[in-house]
C-alpha positions in Angstrom: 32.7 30.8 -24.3 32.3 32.0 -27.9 30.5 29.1 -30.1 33.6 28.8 -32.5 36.1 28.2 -29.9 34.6 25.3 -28.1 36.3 21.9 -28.8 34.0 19.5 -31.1 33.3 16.0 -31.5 34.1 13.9 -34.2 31.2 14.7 -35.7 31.7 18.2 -35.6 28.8 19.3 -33.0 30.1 21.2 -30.0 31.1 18.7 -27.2 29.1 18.9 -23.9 30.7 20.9 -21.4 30.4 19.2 -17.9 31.3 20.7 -13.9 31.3 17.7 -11.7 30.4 18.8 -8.1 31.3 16.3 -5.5 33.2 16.4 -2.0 34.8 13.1 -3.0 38.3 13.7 -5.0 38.9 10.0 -6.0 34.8 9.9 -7.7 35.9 13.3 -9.1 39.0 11.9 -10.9 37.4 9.0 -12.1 34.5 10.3 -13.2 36.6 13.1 -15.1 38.7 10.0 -16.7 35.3 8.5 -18.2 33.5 11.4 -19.2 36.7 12.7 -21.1 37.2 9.1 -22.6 33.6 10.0 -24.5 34.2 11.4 -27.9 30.9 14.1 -27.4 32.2 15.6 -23.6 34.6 17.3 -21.7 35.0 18.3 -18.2 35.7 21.9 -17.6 36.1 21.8 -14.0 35.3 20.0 -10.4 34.2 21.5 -7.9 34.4 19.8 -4.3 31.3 22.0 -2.1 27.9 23.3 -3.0 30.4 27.2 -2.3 32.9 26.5 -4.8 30.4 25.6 -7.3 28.5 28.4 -7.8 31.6 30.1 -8.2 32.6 27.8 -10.9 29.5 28.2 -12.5 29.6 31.9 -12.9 33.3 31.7 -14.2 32.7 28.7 -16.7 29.4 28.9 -17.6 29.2 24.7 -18.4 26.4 23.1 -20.0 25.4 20.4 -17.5 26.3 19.9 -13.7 26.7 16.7 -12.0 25.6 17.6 -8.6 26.0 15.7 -5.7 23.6 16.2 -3.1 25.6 16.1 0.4 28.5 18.2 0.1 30.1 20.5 3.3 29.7 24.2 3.1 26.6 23.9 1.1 25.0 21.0 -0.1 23.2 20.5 -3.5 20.0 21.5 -3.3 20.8 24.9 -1.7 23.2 25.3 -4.5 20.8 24.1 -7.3 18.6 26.4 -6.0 20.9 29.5 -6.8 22.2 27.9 -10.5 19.3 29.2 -12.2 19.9 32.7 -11.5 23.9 32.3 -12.5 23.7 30.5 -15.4 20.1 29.7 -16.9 21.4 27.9 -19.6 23.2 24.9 -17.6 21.3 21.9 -16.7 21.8 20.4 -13.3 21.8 16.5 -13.3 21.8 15.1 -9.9 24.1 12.3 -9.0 24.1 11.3 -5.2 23.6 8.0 -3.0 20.4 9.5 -1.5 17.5 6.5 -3.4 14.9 8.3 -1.6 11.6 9.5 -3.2 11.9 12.8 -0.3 15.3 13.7 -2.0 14.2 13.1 -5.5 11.1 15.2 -5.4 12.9 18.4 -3.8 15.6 18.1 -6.3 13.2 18.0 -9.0 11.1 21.0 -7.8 14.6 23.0 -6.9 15.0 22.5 -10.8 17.3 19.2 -11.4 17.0 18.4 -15.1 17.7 14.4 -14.3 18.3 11.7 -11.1 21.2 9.4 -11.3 22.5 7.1 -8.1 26.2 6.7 -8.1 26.0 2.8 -8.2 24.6 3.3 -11.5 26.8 5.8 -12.7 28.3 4.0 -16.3 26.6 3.9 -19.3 23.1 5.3 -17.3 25.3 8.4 -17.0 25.9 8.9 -20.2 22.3 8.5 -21.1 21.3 10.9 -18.5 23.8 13.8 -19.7 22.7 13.9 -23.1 19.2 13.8 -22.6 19.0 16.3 -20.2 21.9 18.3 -22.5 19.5 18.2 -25.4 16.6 20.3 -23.7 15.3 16.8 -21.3 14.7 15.3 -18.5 16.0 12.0 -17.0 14.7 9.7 -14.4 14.9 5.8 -13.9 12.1 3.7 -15.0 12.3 2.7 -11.0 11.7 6.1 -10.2 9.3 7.0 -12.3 7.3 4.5 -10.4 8.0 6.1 -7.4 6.8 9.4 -7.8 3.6 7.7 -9.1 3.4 5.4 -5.6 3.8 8.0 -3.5 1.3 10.3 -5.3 -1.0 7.7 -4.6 0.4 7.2 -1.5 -0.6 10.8 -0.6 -4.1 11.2 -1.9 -5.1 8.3 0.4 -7.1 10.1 3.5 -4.4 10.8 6.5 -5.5 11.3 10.5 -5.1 14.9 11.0 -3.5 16.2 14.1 -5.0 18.8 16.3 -1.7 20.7 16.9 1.5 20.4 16.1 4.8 20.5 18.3 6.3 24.0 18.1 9.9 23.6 17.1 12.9 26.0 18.8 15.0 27.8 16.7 17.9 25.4 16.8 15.5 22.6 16.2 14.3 23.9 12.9 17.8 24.2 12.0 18.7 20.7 12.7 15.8 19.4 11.1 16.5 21.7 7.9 20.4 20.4 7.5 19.0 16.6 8.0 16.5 16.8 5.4 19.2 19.1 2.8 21.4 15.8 3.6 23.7 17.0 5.7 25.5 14.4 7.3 25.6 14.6 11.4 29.3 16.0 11.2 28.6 18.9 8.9 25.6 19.8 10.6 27.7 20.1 13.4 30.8 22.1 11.6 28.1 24.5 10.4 26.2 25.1 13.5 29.6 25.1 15.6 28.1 22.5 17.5 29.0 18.1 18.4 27.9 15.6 16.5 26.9 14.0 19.3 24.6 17.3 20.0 23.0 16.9 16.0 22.6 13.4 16.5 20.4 13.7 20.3 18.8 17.0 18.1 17.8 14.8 15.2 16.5 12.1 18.0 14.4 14.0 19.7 12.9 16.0 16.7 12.1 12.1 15.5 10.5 11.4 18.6 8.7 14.8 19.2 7.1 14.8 15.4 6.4 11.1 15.9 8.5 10.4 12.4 9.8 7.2 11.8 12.6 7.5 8.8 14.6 10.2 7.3 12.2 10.1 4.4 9.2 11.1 6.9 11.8 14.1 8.5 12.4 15.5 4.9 9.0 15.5 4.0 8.0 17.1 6.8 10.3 19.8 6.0 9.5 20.3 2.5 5.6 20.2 3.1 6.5 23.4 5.9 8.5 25.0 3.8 11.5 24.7 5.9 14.0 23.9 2.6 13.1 27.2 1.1 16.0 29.2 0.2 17.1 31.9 3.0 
């Protein structure tokens, strides 16, 4: 969109053009009446799957994404991945449920410009957005500290184990959708499979890995390289 055409605040600076990306239409709607209701945004369009987003992207061109991370077809890390190469300009400011330091770190390296969790999505929103609008990046104070814990975390000395479990086909699939946030259901609509089947997958991969939480199964997967895009 040309610079001269784009609407402008009050003050006469451009006003910040904004996708939301979520698989919930109610958040979507209220979200879109609280971001227009602020005199320096608009939304220029929703978007309800990681799919249909990258298509917005490319047709719009915003200048920040709210992007949640579990969403069917293609969640938001495989889709952050991809933004970069469609639009470089747009900033992608993540807004999910996930208060995991395993999520946070993969959407930072995949290129997120900011964290948010919905429960704190009012005036932290707001915040976020223009920082990371205006060239920065934007993380809770809470989560600052826990990138610096679990650095610490991992430079204590760890018990290293002789060999690993070899993992089936399927298996690494499972254990790639868990840890991209896929809930059991959309695993399963993706791989054509139960959710009953996802669920016994995910615990026996647990059990066979000897993790204990999600966090352990996504780490896991990030440190092998297993969220890499295809």
């Amino acid at each position: 969109m040309a610079e001269q055409t784009r609407p402008r605040a009050s003050d006469g600076a451009p006003r910040i053009r904004i996708l939301i990306a979520d698989d919930h239409a109610v958040l979507r709607a209220g979200l879109h009446v609280l971001l227009d209701a602020e005199p320096d945004m608009e939304v220029v369009g929703e978007a309800g799957d990681g799919a249909t987003a990258l298509s917005r992207i490319r047709e719009l061109m915003p200048d920040v994404v709210l992007m949640d991370l579990s969403m069917p077809r293609m969640g938001g890390l495989e889709a952050l991945r991809q933004i970069r190469g469609i639009s470089p300009k747009t900033r992608v400011l993540i807004l999910t449920m996930h208060d995991d330091e395993s999520y946070l770190r993969e959407a930072l390296a995949a290129g997120s410009a900011g964290y948010v969790l919905k429960r704190a999505a009012d005036i932290e929103l707001f915040s976020a957005i223009r920082a990371v609008y205006q060239g920065g990046t934007y993380l809770h104070a809470a989560h600052t500290r826990v990138l610096f814990e679990g650095e610490a975390s991992r430079q204590r000395i760890q018990p290293v184990r002789e060999s690993e479990p070899a993992l089936s086909p399927r298996e690494q699939e499972i254990l790639r959708l868990v840890a991209l946030g896929y809930s059991s259901r959309q695993a399963a609509d993706k791989l054509h499979l139960s959710p009953k089947t996802v669920e016994t997958y995910r615990s026996r991969l647990m059990a066979k890995l000897e993790l204990r939480s999600r966090a352990d199964l996504v780490r896991y997967a990030m440190e092998r390289g297993l969220l890499e895009e295809e």
